[in-house]
TORKOL-4160 file (C-alpha; in steps of 0.2 Angstrom, whole numbers, padded with zeros to 4 digits, m for minus):
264
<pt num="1" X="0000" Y="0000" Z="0000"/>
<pt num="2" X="0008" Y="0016" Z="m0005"/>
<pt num="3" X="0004" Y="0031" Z="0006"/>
<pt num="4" X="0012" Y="0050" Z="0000"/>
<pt num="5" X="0011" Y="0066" Z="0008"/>
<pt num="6" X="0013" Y="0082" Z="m0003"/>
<pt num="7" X="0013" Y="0101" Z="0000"/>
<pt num="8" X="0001" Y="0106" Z="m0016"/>
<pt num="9" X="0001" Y="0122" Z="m0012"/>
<pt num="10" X="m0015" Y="0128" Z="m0017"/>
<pt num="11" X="m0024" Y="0114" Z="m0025"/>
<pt num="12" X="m0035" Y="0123" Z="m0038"/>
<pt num="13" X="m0020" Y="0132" Z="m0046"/>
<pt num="14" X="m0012" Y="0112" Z="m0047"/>
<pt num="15" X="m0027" Y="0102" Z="m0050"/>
<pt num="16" X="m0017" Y="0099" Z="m0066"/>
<pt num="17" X="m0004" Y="0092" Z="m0061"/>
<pt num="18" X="m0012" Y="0083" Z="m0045"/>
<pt num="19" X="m0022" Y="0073" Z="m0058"/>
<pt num="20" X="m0007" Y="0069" Z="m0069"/>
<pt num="21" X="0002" Y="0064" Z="m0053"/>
<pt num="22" X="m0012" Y="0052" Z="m0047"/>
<pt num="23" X="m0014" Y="0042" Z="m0062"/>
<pt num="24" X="0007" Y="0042" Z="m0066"/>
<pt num="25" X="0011" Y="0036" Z="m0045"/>
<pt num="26" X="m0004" Y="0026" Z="m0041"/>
<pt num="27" X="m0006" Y="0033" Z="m0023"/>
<pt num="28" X="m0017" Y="0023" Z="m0011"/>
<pt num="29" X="m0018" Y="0035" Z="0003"/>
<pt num="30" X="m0014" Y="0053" Z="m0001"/>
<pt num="31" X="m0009" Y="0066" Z="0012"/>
<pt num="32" X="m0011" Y="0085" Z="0006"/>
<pt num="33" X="m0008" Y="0100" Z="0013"/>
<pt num="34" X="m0012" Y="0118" Z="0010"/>
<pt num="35" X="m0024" Y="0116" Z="m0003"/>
<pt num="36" X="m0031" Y="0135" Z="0003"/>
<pt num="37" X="m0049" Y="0133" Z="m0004"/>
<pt num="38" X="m0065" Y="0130" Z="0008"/>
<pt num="39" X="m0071" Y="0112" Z="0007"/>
<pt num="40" X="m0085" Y="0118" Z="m0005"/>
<pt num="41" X="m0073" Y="0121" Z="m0020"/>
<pt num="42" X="m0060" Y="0108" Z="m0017"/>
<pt num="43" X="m0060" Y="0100" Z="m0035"/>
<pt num="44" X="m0067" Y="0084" Z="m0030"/>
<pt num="45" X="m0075" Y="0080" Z="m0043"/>
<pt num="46" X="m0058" Y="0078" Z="m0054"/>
<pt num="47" X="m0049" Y="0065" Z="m0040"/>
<pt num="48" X="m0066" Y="0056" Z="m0038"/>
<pt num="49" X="m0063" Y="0052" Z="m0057"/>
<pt num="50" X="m0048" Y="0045" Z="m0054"/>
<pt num="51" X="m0056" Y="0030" Z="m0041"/>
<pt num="52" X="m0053" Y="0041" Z="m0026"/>
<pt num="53" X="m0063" Y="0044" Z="m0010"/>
<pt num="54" X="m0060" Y="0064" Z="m0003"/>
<pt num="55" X="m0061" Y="0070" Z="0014"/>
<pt num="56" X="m0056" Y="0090" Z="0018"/>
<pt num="57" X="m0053" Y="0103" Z="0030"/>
<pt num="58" X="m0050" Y="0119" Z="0023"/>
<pt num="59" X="m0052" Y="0138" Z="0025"/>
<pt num="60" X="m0055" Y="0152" Z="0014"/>
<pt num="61" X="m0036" Y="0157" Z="0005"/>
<pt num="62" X="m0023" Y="0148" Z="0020"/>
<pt num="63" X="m0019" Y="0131" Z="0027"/>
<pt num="64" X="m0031" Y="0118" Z="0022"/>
<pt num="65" X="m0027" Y="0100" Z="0024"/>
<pt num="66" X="m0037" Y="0084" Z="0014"/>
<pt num="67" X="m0034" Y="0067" Z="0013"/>
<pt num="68" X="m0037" Y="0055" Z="m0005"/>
<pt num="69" X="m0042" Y="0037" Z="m0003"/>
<pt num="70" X="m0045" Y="0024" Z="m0013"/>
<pt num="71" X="m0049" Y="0015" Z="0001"/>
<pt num="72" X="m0067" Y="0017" Z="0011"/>
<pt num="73" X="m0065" Y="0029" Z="0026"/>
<pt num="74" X="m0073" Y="0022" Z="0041"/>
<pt num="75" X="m0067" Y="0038" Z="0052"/>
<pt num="76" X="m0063" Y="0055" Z="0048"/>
<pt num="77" X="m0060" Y="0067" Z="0062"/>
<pt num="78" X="m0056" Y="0085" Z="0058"/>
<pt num="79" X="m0044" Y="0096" Z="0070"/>
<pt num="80" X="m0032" Y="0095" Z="0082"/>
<pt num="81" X="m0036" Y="0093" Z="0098"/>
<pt num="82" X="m0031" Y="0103" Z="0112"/>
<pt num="83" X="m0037" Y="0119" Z="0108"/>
<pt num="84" X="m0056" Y="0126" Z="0106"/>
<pt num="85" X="m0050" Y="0144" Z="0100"/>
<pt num="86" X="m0040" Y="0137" Z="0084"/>
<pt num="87" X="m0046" Y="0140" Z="0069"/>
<pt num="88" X="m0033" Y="0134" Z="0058"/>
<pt num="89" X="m0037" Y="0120" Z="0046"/>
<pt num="90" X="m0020" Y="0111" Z="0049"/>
<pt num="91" X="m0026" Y="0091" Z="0053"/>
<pt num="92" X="m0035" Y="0077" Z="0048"/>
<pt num="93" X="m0037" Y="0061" Z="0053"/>
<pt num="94" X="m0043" Y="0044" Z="0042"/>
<pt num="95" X="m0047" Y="0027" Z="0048"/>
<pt num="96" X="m0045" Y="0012" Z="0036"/>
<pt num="97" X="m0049" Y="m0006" Z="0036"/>
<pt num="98" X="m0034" Y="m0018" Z="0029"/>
<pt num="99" X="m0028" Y="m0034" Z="0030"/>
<pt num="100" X="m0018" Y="m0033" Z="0045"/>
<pt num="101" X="m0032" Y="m0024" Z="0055"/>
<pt num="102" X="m0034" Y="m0004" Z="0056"/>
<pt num="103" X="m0024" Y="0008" Z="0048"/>
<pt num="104" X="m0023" Y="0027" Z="0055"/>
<pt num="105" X="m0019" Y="0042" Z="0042"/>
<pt num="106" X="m0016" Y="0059" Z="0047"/>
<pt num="107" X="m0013" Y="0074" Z="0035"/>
<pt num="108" X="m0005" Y="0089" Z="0044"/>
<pt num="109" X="0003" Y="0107" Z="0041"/>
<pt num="110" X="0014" Y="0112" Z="0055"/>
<pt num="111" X="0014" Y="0132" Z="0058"/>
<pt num="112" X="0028" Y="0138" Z="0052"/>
<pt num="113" X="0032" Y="0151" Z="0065"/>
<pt num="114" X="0040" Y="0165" Z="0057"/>
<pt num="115" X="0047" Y="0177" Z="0063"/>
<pt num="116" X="0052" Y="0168" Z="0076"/>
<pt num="117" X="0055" Y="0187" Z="0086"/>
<pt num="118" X="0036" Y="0188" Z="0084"/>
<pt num="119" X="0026" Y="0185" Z="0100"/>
<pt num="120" X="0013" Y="0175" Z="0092"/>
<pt num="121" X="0020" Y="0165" Z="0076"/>
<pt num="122" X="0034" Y="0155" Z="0085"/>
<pt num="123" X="0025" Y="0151" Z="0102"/>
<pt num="124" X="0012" Y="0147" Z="0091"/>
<pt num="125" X="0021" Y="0134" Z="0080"/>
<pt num="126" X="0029" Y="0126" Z="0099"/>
<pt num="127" X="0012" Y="0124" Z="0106"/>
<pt num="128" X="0005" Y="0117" Z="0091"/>
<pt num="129" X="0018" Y="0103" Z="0093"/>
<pt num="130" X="0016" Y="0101" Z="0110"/>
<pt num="131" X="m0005" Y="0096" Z="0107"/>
<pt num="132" X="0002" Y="0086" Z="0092"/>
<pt num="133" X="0014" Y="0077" Z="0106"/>
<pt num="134" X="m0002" Y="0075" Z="0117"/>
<pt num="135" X="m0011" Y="0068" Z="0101"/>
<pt num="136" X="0000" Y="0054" Z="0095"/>
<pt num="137" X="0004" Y="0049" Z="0114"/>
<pt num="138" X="m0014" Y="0044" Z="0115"/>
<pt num="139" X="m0016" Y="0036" Z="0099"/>
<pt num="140" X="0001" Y="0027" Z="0101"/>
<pt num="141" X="m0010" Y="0017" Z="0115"/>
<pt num="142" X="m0021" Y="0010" Z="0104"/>
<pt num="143" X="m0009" Y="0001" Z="0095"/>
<pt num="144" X="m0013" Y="0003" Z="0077"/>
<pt num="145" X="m0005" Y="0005" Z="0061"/>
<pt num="146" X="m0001" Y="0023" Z="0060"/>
<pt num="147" X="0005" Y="0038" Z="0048"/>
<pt num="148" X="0008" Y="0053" Z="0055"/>
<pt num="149" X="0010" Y="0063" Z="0039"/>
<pt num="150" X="0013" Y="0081" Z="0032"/>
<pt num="151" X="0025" Y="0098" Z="0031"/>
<pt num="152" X="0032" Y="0098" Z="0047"/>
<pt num="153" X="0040" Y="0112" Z="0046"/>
<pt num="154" X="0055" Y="0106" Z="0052"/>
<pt num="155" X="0073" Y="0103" Z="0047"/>
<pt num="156" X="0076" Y="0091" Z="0058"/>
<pt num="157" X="0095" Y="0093" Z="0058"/>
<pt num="158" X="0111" Y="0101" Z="0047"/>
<pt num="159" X="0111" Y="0088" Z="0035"/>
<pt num="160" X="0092" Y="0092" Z="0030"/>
<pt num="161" X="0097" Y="0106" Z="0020"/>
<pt num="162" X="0109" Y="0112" Z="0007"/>
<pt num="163" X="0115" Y="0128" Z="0017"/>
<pt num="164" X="0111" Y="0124" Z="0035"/>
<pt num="165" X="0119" Y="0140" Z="0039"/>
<pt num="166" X="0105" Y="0150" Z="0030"/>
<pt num="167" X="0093" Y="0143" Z="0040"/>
<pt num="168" X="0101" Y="0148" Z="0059"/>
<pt num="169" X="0087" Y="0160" Z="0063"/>
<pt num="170" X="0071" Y="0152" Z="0052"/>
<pt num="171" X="0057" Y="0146" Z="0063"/>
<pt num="172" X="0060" Y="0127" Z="0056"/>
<pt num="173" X="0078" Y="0126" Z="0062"/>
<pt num="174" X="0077" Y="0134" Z="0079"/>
<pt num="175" X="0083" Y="0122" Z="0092"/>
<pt num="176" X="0068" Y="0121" Z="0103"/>
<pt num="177" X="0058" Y="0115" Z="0082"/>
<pt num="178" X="0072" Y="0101" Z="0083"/>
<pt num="179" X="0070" Y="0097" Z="0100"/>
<pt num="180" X="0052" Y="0097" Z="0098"/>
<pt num="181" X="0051" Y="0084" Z="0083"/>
<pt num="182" X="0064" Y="0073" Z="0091"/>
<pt num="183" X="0052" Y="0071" Z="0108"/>
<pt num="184" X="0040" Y="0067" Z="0096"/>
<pt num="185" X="0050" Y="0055" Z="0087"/>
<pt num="186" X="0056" Y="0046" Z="0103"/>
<pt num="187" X="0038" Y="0042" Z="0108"/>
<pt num="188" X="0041" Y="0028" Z="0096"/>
<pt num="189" X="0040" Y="0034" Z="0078"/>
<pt num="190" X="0052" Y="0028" Z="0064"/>
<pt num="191" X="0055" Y="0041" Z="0054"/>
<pt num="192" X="0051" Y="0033" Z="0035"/>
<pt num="193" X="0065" Y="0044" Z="0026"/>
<pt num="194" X="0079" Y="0043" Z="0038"/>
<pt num="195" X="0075" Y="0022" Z="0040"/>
<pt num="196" X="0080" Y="0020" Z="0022"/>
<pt num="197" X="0095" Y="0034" Z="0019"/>
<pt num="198" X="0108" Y="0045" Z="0027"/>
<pt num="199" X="0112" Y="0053" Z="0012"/>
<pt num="200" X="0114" Y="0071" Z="0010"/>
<pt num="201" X="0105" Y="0081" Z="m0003"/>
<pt num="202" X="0088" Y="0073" Z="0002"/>
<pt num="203" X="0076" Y="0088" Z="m0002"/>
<pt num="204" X="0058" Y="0089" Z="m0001"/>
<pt num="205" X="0057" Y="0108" Z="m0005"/>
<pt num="206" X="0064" Y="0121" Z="m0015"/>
<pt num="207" X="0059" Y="0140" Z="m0014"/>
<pt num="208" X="0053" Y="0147" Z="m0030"/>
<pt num="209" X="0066" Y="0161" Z="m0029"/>
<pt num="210" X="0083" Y="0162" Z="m0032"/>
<pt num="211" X="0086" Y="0146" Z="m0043"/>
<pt num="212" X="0086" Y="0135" Z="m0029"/>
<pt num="213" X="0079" Y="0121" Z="m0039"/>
<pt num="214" X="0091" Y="0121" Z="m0052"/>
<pt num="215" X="0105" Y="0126" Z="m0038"/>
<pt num="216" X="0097" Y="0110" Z="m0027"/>
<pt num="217" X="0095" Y="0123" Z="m0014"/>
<pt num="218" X="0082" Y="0111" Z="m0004"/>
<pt num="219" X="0077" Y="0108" Z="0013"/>
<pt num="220" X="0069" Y="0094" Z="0018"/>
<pt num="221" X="0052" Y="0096" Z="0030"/>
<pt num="222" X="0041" Y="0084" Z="0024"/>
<pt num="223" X="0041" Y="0069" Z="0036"/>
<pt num="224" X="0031" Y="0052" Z="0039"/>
<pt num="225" X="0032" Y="0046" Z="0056"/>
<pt num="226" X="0027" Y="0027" Z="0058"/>
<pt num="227" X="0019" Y="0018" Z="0071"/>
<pt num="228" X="0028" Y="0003" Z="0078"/>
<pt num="229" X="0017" Y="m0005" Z="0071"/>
<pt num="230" X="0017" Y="0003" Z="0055"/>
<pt num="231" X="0035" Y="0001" Z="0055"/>
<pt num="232" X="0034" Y="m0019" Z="0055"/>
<pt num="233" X="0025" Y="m0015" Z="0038"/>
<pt num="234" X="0038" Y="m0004" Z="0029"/>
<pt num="235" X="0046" Y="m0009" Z="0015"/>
<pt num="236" X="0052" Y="0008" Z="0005"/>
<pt num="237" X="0051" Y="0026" Z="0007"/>
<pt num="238" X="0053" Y="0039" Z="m0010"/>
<pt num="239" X="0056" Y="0056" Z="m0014"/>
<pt num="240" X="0046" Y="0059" Z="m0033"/>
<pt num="241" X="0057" Y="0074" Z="m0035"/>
<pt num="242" X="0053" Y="0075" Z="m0054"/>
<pt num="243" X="0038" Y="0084" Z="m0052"/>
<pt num="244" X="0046" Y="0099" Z="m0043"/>
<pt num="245" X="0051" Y="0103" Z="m0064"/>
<pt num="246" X="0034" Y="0102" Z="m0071"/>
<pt num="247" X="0024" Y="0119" Z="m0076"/>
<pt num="248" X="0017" Y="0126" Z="m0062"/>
<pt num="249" X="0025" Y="0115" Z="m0047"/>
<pt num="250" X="0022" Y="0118" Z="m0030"/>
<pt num="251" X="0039" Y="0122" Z="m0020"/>
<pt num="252" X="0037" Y="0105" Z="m0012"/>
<pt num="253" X="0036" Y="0086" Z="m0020"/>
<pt num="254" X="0026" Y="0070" Z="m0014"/>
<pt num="255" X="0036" Y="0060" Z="m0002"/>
<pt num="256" X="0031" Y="0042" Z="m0003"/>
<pt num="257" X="0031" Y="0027" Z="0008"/>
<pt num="258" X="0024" Y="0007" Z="0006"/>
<pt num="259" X="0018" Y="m0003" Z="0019"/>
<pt num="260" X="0014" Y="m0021" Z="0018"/>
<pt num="261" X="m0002" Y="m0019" Z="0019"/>
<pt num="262" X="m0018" Y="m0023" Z="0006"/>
<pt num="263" X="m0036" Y="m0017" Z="0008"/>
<pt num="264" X="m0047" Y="m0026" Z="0020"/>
């Protein structure tokens, strides 16, 4: 079962090349993030074409986060918990059926949190990762299969990008980010990516300005954390790069995982 997570930033502006990109990868489980339309005119109609069930959570313009099956949902839940007065559409969760049992899929956009000298944006992004920490502590307990998908937001550490240096006073390299995704990987979460390469030069982004796609100038911020159990099922983890050169891209590309797991 292949699962992806991608950054489409802004999915009408890419339903193009979201469509092209379903029927070339063959996605099981699609995680997207900031698609910035209100659920009413996600383009649904053009994935549900394609053999895909939809599920959305987005706002007007900013953040907005879906998830593509072609499996059933049997659960969709929409929000992070943790906060009544957050009106961000950064998370959603889906519940599948398989093989080996259930199988938990969440989308999610992490705040970026810049300026970090801001006294809103940056204690934002840190409390926002402490209710995700909350979050996966409690589904952990349930002992499912999950995927704990999306732009993090985070470089996890100097090798991440081309020019770590760069990055010493961005929101996604600060060391309380770091230590913030490392608590959250040492719950229990293998981290798909790094199980399968140290290399360097692993990107999952590139800014649209200064060349830094033909310079390589990446970062890499979009992660799949896996469940114990979700780990004893992993077989491979990709970056589909090639679609950061299409017309049109969005800054990020789908990062891919496959599970050994088959529709129930």
């Amino acid at each position: 079962m292949k699962i992806v997570t991608w950054n489409i930033n802004g999915v009408r502006a890419r339903i193009g090349n979201l469509t092209h990109w379903l029927s070339e990868s063959q996605p099981d489980i699609v995680c997207l993030q900031e698609i910035k339309t209100v659920d009413e005119q996600f383009p649904r109609a053009e994935i549900e074409a394609l053999g895909y069930n939809v599920e959305t959570h987005g706002q007007k313009g900013f953040n907005g986060v879906a998830l593509l099956s072609k499996l059933p949902f049997d659960e969709v839940i929409r929000g992070l918990p943790g906060d009544d007065t957050d009106e961000q559409a950064r998370f959603i969760e889906g519940v599948f059926s398989t093989d080996q049992g259930a199988l938990r899929v969440a989308s999610l956009y992490l705040p970026n949190g810049n300026p970090i000298d801001d006294d809103k944006k940056f204690p934002y992004k840190l409390s926002w990762m402490e209710r995700l920490h909350r979050w996966a502590e409690q589904r952990l307990l349930l002992e499912e299969a999950l995927v704990l998908a999306g732009d993090y937001n985070v470089i996890p550490e100097p090798i991440d990008a081309r020019f770590p240096e760069n990055w010493l006073g961005d929101a996604l390299f600060q060391p309380q980010t770091r230590q913030a995704f490392r608590r959250l990987k040492n719950l229990g979460f293998t981290e798909a990516v790094r199980a399968v390469t140290d290399a360097a030069d692993v990107y999952t982004f590139w800014d649209y300005q200064a060349g830094a796609w033909q310079k390589n100038n990446g970062i890499r911020i979009d992660h799949l954390l896996l469940s114990p159990e979700a780990a004893n099922r992993f077989s491979s983890a990709s970056i589909e790069k090639h679609v950061r050169a299409w017309e049109k891209p969005s800054d990020h590309v789908p990062v891919a995982i496959d599970l050994a797991l088959l529709p129930a």
